[in-house]
N, C-alpha and C positions, 0 to 999 in steps of 0.2 A: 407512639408508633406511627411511621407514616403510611395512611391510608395504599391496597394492592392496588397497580392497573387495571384498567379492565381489560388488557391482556398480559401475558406470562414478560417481564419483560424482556427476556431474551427475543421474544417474537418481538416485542417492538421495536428492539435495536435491529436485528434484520428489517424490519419492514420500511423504517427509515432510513438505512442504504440503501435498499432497493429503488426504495422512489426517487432519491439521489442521484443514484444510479443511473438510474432511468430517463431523469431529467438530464443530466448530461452529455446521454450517448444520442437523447433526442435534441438534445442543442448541438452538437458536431456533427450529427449527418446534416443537419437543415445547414448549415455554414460551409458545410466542404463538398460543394456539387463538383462530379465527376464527371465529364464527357465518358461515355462507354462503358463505365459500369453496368453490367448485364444484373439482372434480377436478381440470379440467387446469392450473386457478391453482396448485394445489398439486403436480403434476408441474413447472409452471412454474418455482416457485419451487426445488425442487430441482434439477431437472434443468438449466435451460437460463438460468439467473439467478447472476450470481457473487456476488451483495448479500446481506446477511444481515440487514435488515429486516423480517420475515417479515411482520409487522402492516401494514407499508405495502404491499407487495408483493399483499398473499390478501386485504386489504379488497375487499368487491364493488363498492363504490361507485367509477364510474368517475371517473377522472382527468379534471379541467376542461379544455375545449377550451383556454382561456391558459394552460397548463401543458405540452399536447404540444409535440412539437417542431418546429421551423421549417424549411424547407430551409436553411438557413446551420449549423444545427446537425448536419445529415446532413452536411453538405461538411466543417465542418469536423474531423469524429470522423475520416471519410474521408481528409482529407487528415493527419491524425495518424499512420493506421493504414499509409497510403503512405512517411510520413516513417521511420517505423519501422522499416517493411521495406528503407528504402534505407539508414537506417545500419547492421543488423544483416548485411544481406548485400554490403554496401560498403564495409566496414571492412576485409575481408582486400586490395581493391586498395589501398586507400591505408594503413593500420598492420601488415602481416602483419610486416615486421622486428621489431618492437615490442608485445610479447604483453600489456603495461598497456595503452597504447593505445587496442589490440584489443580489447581483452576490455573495457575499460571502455565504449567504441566500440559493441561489440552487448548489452552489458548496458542501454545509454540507447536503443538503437532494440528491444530486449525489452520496453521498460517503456513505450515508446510504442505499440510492436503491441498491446499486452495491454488494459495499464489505460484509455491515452489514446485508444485506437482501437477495438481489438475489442469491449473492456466499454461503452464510450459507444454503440459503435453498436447494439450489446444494450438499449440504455437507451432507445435514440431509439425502435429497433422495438415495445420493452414499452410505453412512453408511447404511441406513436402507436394504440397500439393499446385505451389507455384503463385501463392498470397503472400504477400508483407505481410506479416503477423509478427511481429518479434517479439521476446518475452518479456512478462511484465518485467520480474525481478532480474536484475543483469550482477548477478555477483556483489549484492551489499556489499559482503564484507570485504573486498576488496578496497574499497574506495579509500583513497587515501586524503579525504578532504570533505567537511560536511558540504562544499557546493558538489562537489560530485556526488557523492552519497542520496541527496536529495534531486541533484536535475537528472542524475544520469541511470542511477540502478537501482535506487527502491521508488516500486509501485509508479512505472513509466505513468501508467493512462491516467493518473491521479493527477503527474506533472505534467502532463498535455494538457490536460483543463484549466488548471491554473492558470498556466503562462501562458497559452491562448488568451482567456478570457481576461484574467485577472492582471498579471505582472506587464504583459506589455502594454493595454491601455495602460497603468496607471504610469510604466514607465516614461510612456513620453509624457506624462502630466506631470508628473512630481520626480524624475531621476531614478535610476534604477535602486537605490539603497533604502528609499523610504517605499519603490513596491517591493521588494525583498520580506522589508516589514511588512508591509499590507498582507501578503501572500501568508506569509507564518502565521499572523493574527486572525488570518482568515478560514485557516487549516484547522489552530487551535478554536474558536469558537462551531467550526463545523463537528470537531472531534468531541467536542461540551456535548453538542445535540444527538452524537451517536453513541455517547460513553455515560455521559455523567446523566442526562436525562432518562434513560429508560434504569439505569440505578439506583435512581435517586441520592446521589450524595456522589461525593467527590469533585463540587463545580468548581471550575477555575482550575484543575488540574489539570487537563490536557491545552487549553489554551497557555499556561505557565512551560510546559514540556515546548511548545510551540517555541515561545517568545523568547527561550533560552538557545533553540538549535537558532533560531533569527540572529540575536546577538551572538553565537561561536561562529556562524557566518561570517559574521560581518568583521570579526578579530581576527578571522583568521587569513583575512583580505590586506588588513595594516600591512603598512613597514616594516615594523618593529618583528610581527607576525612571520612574515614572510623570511625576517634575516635570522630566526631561530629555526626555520625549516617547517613550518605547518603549510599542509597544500601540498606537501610530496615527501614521499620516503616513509620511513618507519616514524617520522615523530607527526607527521601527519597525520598517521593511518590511528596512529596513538592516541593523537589530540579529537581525533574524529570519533573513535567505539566513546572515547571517556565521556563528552559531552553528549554523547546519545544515551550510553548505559547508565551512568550516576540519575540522569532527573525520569528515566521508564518509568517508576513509581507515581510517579504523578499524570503518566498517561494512562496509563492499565491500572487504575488505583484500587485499593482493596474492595468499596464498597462495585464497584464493577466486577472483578474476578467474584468476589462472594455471589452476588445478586444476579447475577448476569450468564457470566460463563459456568461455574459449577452445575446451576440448574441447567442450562443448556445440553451440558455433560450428560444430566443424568435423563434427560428424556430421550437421549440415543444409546443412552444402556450404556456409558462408561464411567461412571462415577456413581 
């Protein structure tokens, strides 16, 4: 049996985003000085903004009335942010026998509270208020192409950092298809140190999840690729959930939902 943390290790996968976190949103303000940025923009964007934009976010120039958000846009972050809550604390009536279920159950209504709910509603209040804030999640499912899926609508401020720091140095050093790779291998060994170590087991599965969406990338870029219709339309949009959905299991891998997210669950009284 392997030896417990010497904390819960749900707290240590949180605490190791945080500091992630933290270090990134403190490497993009220090890089992206703003003429005119007034203080509490810049409290703003630390403190109370999960985006790492920093240049959109500290611009003084306010946000175009066509850009704020709409009521249909408050309703529906809102009704995101409700969906979430009801699977996250509604999973132990209907999966408690079944701790994959479960734990997969409040890991999808975690993801909706946060990204799809909580950060959107942040975004509507930033806008409305006359900040670039735009939201994280811009309609995954929509994408009809893993380069879209990835640069364009899931977890923006994730791909700011990246391609800031990481894909364009390496692009002008080695071409853009081998930092393509760098960036995936980079994501997967980051996703090792927030999944599979506070686990304990599962290593090599989120990096594998990684280097697979790299290589449907990069296939889906070919000739060959492109004169079967991947990259637009319905066989795109096809070719894109399949190569996401078939290898999840080796991001979210069981010894994670067991170890990780169920106990998580149940110290907020849902499981």
């Amino acid at each position: 049996m392997l030896p417990p943390h010497p904390m819960p290790a749900w707290l240590l996968m949180w605490s190791l985003a945080f500091a992630l976190y933290c270090g990134g949103k403190a490497l993009f303000w220090r890089r992206s000085p703003v003429a005119g940025a007034s203080g509490w923009r810049q409290a703003g964007y630390l403190f109370a903004w999960p985006g790492l934009d920093a240049q959109a976010f500290l611009r003084p120039e306010p946000l175009p009335e066509g850009e704020r958000p709409r009521p249909w846009e408050w309703i529906a972050a809102g009704a995101k942010l409700l969906l979430g809550a009801a699977l996250f604390w509604g999973a132990g009536w209907v999966f408690a026998p079944n701790q994959m279920l479960l734990g997969w159950s409040g890991m999808i209504g975690l993801i909706f509270m946060l990204h799809f709910g909580s950060f959107h509603l942040l975004s509507c209040a930033w806008r409305a208020a006359g900040v670039d804030a735009r939201p994280l999640m811009r309609n995954p499912s929509a994408a009809v192409s893993l380069s879209e899926f990835w640069g364009k609508r899931w977890n923006t401020a994730f791909r700011d950092l990246t391609h800031r720091f990481l894909f364009r140095p390496l692009a002008a050093r080695l071409g853009p298809r081998w930092a393509i790779v760098a960036g995936f291998l980079f994501s997967g060994l980051l996703h090792d140190l927030l999944i599979s170590v506070p686990a304990r087991g599962g290593y090599g599965g989120p990096t594998l999840f990684f280097t697979l969406q790299a290589a449907g990338l990069l296939v889906e870029r070919t000739r060959p690729a492109r004169a079967l219709g991947l990259g637009r339309g319905w066989r795109g949009w096809l070719f894109t959930m399949l190569v996401l959905a078939l290898p999840v299991g080796a991001l979210f891998h069981p010894p994670f939902v067991r170890r990780v997210i169920v106990p998580f669950m149940r110290v907020l009284g849902a499981a």
